[in-house]
C-alpha positions as CSV (number, residue, x, y, z in Angstrom):
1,X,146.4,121.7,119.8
2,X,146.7,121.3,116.4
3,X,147.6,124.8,114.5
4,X,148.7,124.3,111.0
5,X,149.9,121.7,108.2
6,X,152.5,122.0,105.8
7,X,153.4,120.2,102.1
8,X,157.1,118.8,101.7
9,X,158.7,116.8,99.3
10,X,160.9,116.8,96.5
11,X,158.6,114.7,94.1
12,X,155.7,113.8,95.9
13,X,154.3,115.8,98.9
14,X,154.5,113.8,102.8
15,X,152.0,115.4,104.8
16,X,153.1,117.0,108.1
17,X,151.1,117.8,110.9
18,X,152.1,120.9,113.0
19,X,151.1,120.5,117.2
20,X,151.8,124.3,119.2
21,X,153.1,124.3,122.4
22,X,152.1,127.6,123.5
23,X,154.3,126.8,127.0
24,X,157.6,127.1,124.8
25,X,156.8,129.1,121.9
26,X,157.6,125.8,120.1
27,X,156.1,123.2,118.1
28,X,156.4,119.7,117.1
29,X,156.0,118.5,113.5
30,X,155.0,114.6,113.0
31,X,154.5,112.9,109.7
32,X,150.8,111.8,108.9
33,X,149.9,109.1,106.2
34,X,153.3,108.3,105.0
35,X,156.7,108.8,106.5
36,X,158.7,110.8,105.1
37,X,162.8,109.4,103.9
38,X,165.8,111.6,105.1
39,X,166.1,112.6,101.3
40,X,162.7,114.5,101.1
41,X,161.9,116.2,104.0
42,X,163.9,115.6,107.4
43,X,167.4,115.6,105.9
44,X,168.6,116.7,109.1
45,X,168.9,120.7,108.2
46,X,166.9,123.7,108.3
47,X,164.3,124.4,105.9
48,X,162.4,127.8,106.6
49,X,158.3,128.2,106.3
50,X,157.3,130.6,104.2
51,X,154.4,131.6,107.7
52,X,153.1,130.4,110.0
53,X,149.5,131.3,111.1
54,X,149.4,130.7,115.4
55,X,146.9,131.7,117.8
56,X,143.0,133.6,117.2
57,X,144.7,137.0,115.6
58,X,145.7,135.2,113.0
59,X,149.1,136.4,113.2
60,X,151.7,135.3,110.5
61,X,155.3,134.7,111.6
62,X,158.9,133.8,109.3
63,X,160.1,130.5,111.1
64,X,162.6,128.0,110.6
65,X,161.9,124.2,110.8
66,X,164.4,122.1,111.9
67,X,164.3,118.5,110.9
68,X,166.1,116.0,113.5
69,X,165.4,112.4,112.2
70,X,161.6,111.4,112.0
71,X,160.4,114.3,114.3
72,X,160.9,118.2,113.2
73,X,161.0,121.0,115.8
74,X,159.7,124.3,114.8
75,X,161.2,127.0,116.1
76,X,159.8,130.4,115.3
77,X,162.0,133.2,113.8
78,X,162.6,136.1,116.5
79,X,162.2,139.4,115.0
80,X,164.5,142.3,115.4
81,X,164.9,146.1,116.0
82,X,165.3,146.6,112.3
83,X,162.3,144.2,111.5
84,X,160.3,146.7,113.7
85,X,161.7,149.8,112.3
86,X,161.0,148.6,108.5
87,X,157.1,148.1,109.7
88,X,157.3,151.3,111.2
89,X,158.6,153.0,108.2
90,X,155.3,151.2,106.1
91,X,153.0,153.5,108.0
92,X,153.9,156.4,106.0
93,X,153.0,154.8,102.8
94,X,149.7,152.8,103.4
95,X,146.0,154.3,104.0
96,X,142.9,152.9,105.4
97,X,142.5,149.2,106.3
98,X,145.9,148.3,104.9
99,X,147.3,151.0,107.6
100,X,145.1,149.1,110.1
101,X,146.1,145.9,109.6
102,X,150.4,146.9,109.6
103,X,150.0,148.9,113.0
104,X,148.2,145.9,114.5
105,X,150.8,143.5,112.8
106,X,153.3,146.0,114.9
107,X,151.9,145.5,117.9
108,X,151.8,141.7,117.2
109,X,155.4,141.3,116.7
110,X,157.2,139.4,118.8
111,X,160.0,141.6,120.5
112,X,157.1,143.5,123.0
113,X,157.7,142.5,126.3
114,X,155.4,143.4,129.6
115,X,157.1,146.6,131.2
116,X,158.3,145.5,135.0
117,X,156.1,146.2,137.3
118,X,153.4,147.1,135.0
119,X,150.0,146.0,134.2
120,X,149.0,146.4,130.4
121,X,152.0,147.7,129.2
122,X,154.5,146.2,126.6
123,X,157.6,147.4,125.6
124,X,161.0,146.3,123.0
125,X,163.7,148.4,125.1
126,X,164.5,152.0,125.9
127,X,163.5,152.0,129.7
128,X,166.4,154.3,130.5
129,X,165.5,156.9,127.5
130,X,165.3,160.3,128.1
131,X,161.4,160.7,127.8
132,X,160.7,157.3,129.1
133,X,159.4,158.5,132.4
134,X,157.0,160.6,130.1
135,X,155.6,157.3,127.9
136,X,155.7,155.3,131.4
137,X,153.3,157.8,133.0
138,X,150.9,158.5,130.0
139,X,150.6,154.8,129.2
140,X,149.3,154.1,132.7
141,X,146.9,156.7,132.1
142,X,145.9,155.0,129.2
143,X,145.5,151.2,130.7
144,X,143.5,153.3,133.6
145,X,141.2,154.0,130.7
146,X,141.2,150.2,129.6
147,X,143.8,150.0,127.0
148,X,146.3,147.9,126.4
149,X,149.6,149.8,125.8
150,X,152.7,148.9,123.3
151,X,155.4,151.4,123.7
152,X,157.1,151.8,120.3
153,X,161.0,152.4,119.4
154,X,162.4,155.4,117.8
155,X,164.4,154.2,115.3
156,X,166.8,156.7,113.6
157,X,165.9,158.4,110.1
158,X,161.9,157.6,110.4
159,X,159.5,159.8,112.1
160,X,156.8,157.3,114.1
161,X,154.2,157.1,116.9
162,X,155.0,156.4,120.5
163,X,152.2,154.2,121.4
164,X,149.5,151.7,120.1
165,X,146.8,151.6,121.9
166,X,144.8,148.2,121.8
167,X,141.0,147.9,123.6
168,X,138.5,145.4,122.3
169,X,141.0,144.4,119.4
170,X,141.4,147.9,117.9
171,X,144.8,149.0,117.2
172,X,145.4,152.7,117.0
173,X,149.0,154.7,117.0
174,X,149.5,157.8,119.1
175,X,152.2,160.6,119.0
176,X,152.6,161.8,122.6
177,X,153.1,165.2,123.6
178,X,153.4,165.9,127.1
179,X,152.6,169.4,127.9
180,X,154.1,170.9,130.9
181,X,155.4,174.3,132.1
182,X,154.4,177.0,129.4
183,X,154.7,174.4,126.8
184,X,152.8,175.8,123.6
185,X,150.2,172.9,122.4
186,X,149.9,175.0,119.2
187,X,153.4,174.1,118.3
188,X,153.4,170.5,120.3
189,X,150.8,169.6,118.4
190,X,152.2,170.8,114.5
191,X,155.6,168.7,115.5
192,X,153.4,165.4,115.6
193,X,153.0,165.9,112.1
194,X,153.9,163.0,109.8
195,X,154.4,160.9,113.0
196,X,151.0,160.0,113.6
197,X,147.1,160.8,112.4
198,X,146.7,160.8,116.5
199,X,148.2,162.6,118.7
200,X,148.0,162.4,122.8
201,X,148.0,165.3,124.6
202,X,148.8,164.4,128.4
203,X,148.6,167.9,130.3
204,X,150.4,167.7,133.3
205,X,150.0,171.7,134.2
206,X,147.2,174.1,134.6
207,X,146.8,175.3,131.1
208,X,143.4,177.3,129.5
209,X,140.8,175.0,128.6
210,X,139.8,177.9,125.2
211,X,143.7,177.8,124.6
212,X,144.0,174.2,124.3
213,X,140.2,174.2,122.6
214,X,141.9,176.7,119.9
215,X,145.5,174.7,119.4
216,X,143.2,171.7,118.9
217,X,140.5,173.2,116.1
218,X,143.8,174.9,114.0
219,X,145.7,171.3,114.4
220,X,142.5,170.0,112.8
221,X,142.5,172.7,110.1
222,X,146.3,172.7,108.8
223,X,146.6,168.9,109.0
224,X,144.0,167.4,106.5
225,X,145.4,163.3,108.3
226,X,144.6,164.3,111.6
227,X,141.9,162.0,112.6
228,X,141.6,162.5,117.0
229,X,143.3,164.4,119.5
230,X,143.0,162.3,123.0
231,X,143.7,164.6,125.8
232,X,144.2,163.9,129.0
233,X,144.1,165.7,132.3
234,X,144.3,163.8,135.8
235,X,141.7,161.2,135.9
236,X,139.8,162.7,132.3
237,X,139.6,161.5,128.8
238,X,138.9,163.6,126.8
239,X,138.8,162.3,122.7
240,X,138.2,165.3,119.8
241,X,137.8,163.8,116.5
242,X,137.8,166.1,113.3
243,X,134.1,166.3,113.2
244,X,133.7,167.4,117.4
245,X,136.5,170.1,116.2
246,X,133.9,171.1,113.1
247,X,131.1,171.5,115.3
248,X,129.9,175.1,116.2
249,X,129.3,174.4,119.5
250,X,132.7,172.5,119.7
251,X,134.2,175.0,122.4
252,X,131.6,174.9,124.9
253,X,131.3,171.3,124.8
254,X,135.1,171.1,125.2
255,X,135.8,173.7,127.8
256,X,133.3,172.1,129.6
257,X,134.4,168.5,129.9
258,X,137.5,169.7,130.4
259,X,137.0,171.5,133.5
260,X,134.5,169.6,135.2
């Protein structure tokens, strides 16, 4: 399948054409029109593309090309933990769409692998963390609900999410906060400050359904980013957005699909 075509020369342009081999994560690159001489384009080293635009997200990705006689194999450029970490780290300073688009290019990036013996759920590392067994069990909550779940690294120095969450081609970061024992979710909730405008609550204890009602409504009110609060208990959902929190009848209605 033809993906892409790209411009070299040194004085006037050969035309390449670039064919995907999704098998691979390759791709072949054959002169169209003219051929190109050793001296313009295939001069037998590595010349890197600026992007490369593959598949229907329209994801871009650094790549190198590397020219071996007529016939050029592209090779795309792996990314690595600090890649991830410097996208991470752009979350703090973009807002609206822009913030869209990076956590979605996140969870594009090419270091996610499926989890073993998961369904849904993509990971770069940290299995053997010490809160791992916490992310494992909340993300299959999550694909249980029909998302698809990236598990993100915590890189040193940056506060960040834990998850994005992707269903129907929405990205969206969560914070997780597991609350267990006589865990406070007042104070659970104020330490996913600056980490995330969503936070996931997965309550894995009895706790008060008007407790957790209140914890949620002041989160709302002392943290003018928080934009949801996703809870969830057992087989519930339960998703509180700033305007359910406003509402005057906000308690009932949340006590109530809580402990139904």
């Amino acid at each position: 399948m033809i993906e892409a075509a790209f411009f070299f020369g040194r004085k006037k342009a050969a035309f390449f054409v670039v064919v995907c081999v999704p098998q691979t994560g390759m791709a072949s690159v054959w002169s169209a029109g003219r051929r190109p001489r050793h001296d313009e384009a295939c001069r037998g080293r590595l010349r890197e593309v600026a992007s490369f635009r593959r598949g229907g997200g329209g994801r871009k990705r650094r790549a190198f090309l590397a020219c071996i006689g007529e016939m050029c194999i592209f090779a795309p450029k792996k990314t690595t933990m600090n890649d991830i970490a410097a996208e991470l780290a752009k979350l703090h300073v973009l807002k609206g769409a822009d913030y869209s688009r990076q956590v979605e290019r996140i969870a594009r990036m090419d270091n996610f692998h499926p989890v073993e013996n998961e369904t849904g759920i993509f990971s770069v590392g940290g299995e053997g963390g010490d809160d791992y067994d916490n992310l494992l069990n909340a993300a299959r909550k999550a694909v249980s609900h029909g998302y698809k779940v990236f598990i993100l690294p915590n890189p040193s120095g940056t506060r960040t999410p834990d998850f994005i969450f992707e269903r129907k081609g929405t990205y969206r970061p969560y914070d997780l906060k597991t609350i267990s024992g006589k865990a406070s979710a007042s104070n659970r909730l104020e330490e996913s400050i600056d980490q995330s405008n969503r936070v996931l609550l997965n309550i894995v204890t009895d706790y008060s359904p008007s407790s957790l009602a209140r914890s949620i409504k002041h989160y709302f009110e002392y943290n003018n980013d928080a934009i949801e609060v996703l809870v969830y208990k057992g087989g519930k959902s339960i998703s509180v957005s700033r305007e359910m929190s406003q509402s005057r009848s906000f308690y009932s209605l949340f006590m109530k699909k809580y402990s139904k």
